[in-house]
C-alpha positions in Angstrom: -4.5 -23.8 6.5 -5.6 -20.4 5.5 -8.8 -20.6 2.4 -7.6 -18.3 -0.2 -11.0 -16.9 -2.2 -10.1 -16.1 -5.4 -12.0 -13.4 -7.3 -12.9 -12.9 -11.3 -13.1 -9.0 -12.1 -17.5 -9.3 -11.9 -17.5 -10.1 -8.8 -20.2 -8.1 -6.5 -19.1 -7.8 -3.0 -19.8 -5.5 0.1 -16.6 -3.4 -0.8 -18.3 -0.3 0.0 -15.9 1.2 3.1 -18.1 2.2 6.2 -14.4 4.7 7.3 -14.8 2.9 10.6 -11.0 2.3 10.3 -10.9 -0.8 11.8 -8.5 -2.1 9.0 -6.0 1.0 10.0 -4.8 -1.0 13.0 -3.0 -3.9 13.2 -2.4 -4.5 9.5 1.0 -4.9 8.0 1.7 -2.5 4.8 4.7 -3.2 2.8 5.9 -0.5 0.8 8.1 -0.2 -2.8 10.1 2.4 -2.8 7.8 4.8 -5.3 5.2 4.4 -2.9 7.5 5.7 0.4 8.0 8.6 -1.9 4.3 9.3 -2.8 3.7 9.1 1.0 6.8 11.7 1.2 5.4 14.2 -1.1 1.9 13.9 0.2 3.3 14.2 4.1 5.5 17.1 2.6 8.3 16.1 4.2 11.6 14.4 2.7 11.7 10.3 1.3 14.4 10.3 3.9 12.5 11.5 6.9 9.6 10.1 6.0 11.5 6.5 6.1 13.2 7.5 9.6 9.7 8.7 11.5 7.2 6.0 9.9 9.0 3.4 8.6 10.6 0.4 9.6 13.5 -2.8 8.3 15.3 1.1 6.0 11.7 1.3 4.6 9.8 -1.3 3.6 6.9 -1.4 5.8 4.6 1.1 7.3 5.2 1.6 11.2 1.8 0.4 13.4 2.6 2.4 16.3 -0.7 4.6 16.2 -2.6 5.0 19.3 -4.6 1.7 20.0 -7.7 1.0 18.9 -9.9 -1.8 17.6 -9.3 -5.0 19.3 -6.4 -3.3 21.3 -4.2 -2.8 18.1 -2.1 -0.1 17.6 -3.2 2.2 14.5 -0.8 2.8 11.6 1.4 5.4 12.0 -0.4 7.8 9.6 -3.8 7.2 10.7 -5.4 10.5 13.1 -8.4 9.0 14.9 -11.8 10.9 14.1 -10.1 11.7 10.9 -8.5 9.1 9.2 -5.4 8.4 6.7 -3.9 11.5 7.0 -2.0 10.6 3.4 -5.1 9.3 2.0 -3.9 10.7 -1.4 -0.7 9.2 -1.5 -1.6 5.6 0.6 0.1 2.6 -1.1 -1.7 -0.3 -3.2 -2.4 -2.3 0.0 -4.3 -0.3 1.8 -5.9 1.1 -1.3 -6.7 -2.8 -2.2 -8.0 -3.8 1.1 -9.5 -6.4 2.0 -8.6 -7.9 -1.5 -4.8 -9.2 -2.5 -3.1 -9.4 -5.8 -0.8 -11.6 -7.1 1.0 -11.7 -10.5 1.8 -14.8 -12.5 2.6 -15.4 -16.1 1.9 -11.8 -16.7 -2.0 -12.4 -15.4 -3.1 -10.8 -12.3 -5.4 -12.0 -9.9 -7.1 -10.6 -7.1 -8.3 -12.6 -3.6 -9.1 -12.7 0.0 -8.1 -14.4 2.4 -10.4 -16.8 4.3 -13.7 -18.3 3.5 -15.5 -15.6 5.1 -15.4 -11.4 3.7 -12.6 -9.9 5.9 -14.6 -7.2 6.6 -17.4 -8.4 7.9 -15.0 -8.7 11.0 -14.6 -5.8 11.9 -16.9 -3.7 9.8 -20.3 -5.7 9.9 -22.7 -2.3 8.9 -20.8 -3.4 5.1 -23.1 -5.9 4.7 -26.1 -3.1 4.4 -24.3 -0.8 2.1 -23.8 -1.0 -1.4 -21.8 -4.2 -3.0 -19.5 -3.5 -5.9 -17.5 -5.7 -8.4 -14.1 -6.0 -8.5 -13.5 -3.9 -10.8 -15.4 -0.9 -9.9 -13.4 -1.9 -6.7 -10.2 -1.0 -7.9 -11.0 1.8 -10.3 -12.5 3.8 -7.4 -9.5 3.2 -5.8 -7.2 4.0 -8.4 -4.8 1.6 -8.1 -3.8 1.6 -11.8 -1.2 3.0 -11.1 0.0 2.0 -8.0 -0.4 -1.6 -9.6 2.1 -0.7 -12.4 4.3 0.4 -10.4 4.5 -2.8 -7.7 4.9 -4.7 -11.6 8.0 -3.1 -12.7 9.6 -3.3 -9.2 9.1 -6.9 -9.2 11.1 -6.8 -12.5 13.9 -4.8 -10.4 13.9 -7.0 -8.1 15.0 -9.6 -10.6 17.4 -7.6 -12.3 19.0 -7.2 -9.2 19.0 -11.3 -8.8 20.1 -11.5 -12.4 23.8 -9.4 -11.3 24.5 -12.1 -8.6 23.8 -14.7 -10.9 26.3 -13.0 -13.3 28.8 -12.4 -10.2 28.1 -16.2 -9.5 28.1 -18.2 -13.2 30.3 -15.8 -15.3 33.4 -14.8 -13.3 34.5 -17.9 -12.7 33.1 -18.3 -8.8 31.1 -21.3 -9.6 33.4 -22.8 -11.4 36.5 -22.4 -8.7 34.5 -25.1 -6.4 32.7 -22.2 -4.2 30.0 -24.0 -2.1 29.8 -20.8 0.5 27.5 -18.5 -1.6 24.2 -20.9 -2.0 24.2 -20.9 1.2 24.5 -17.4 2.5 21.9 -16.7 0.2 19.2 -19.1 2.1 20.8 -17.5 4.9 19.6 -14.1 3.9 16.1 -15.6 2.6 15.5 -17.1 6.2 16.9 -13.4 8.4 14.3 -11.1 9.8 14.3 -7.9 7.7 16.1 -5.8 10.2 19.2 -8.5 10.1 18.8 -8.3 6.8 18.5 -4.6 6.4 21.9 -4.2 8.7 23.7 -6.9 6.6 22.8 -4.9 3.4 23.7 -1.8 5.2 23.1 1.9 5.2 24.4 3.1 1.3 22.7 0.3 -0.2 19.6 0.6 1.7 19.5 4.7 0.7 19.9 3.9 -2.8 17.4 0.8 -2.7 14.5 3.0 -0.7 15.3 6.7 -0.9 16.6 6.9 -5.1 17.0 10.6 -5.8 14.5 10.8 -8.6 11.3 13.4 -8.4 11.1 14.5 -11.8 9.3 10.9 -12.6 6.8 10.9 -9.3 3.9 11.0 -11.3 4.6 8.0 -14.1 5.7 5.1 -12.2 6.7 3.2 -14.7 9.5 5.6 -15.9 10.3 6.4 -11.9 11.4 2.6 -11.3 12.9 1.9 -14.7 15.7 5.0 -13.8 15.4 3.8 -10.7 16.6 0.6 -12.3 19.3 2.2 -14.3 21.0 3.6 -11.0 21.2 0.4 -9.0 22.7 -1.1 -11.9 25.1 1.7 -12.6 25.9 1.5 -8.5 26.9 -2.2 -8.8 28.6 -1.7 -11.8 30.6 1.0 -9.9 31.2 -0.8 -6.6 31.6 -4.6 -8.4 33.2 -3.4 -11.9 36.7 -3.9 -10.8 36.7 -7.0 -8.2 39.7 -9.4 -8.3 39.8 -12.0 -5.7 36.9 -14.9 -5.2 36.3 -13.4 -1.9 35.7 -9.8 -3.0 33.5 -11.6 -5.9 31.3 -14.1 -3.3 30.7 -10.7 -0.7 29.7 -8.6 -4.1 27.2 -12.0 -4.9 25.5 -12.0 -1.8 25.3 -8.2 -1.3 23.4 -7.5 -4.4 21.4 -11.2 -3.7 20.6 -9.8 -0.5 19.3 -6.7 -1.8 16.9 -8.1 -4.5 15.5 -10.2 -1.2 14.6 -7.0 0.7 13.1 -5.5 -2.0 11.2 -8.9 -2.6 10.2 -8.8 0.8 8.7 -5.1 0.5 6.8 -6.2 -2.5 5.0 -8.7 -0.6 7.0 -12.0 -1.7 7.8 -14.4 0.5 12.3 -14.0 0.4 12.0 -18.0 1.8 10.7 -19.1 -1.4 12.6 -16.7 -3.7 15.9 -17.9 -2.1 15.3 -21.2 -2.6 14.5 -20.5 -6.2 17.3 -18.6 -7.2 19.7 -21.2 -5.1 18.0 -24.0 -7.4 18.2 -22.2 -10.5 21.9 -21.7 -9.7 22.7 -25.0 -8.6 21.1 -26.2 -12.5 23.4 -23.4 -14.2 26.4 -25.0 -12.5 26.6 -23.9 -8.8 27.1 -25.9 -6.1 26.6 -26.1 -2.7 
């Protein structure tokens, strides 16, 4: 079992990067979708064609199919050896966190590493000489206010999104008309590898989920993914608005369920837990399975 080391914002550590770029290969790097954008702009290339080139599962993490380099892992797609992060400007919160994690709970954050030993000390053992620095001057010098904002209000999306199948599920009458398929379709989805997952959702919903066409809010992420809110809502109001039949109702549940999963996964959640959340939460509203 892996020792989770959790941190209080004072803490002094040997955070001070040696650019070896040892933890540019090998790592996995989920993205939301305002981060693939920021990566967009500072690639100068399209949200779209950034997602095709570097990204993988319609955009959610970071392709590692850089050359090979420490240890015999492959580099992330954006890293240029002898130079480094070639979108340094625009690189998402977990590589700007690195080594440390963050999770959110009760509206408290809380930062960590994993193991009972510095991660980089690994791979980056010259850290141990340089300068240590707390927590905090951590993360301001790696400006992740911002980038921690915006992974908060997508979480909220991602439960919004939840929230719709649990209104296509409780108040249209599917619950109550003895349905026992969609509970289970929804572990289903919270068990699929993210490229099953990804096809199942399929292509429109997957450009409106990671490629939102919205620029005029790049720089305030909290208004970016609050109108980019507004439109997946106004999509499913669109596409679900006028269903009829339990079947078109159960499909419209798990779509939408299936989305707020990918999303979840992109933010670092685990979909396995989440699933079997929303399915119990469900099931004490009324569902059944």
């Amino acid at each position: 079992m892996m020792i989770t080391t959790k941190l209080n914002i004072q803490d002094k550590l040997p955070l001070t990067c040696s650019r070896r770029g040892t933890c540019c290969h090998g790592n996995l790097v989920m993205l939301n979708p305002w981060e693939l954008m920021c990566l967009a702009r500072e690639k100068k290339i399209t949200p779209g064609e950034f997602r095709d080139r570097y990204c993988e599962f319609g955009g959610i993490r970071l392709r590692f199919d850089g050359e090979a380099g420490w240890r015999g892992k492959r580099a992330c797609s954006q890293y240029i050896g002898g130079f480094g992060c070639s979108v340094h400007l625009g690189r998402p919160l977990a590589c700007r966190l690195f080594p440390l994690g963050r999770e959110l709970q009760s509206e408290e954050v809380h930062y960590m590493y994993q193991g009972a030993v510095f991660p980089c000390l690994e791979g980056c053992p010259e850290v141990s000489g340089l300068p240590q620095l707390s927590v905090g001057e951590y993360l301001k010098g790696q400006e992740t206010e911002r980038f921690e904002k915006a992974q908060d209000e997508y979480l909220d999306v991602m439960q919004q999104l939840a929230d719709i199948a649990f209104e296509l599920l409780l108040d249209t009458g599917l619950a109550e008309s003895g349905d026992t398929e969609t509970l289970p379709l929804w572990r289903k989805m919270g068990n699929e590898q993210p490229e099953i997952l990804a096809d199942r959702i399929g292509h429109e919903w997957m450009d409106s989920l990671m490629i939102p066409e919205i620029m005029d809010e790049l720089d305030d992420p909290v208004s970016f993914a609050r109108k980019h809110r507004d439109l997946l809502q106004l999509k499913a109001q669109e596409e679900f608005g006028a269903l009829q039949s339990t079947l078109e109702i159960r499909n419209a549940c798990v779509s939408i369920m299936g989305v707020a999963l990918h999303l979840a996964r992109g933010l670092g959640a685990d979909p396995v837990i989440l699933a079997e959340h929303w399915i119990e939460t469900a099931k004490h509203h009324g569902a059944a399975e």
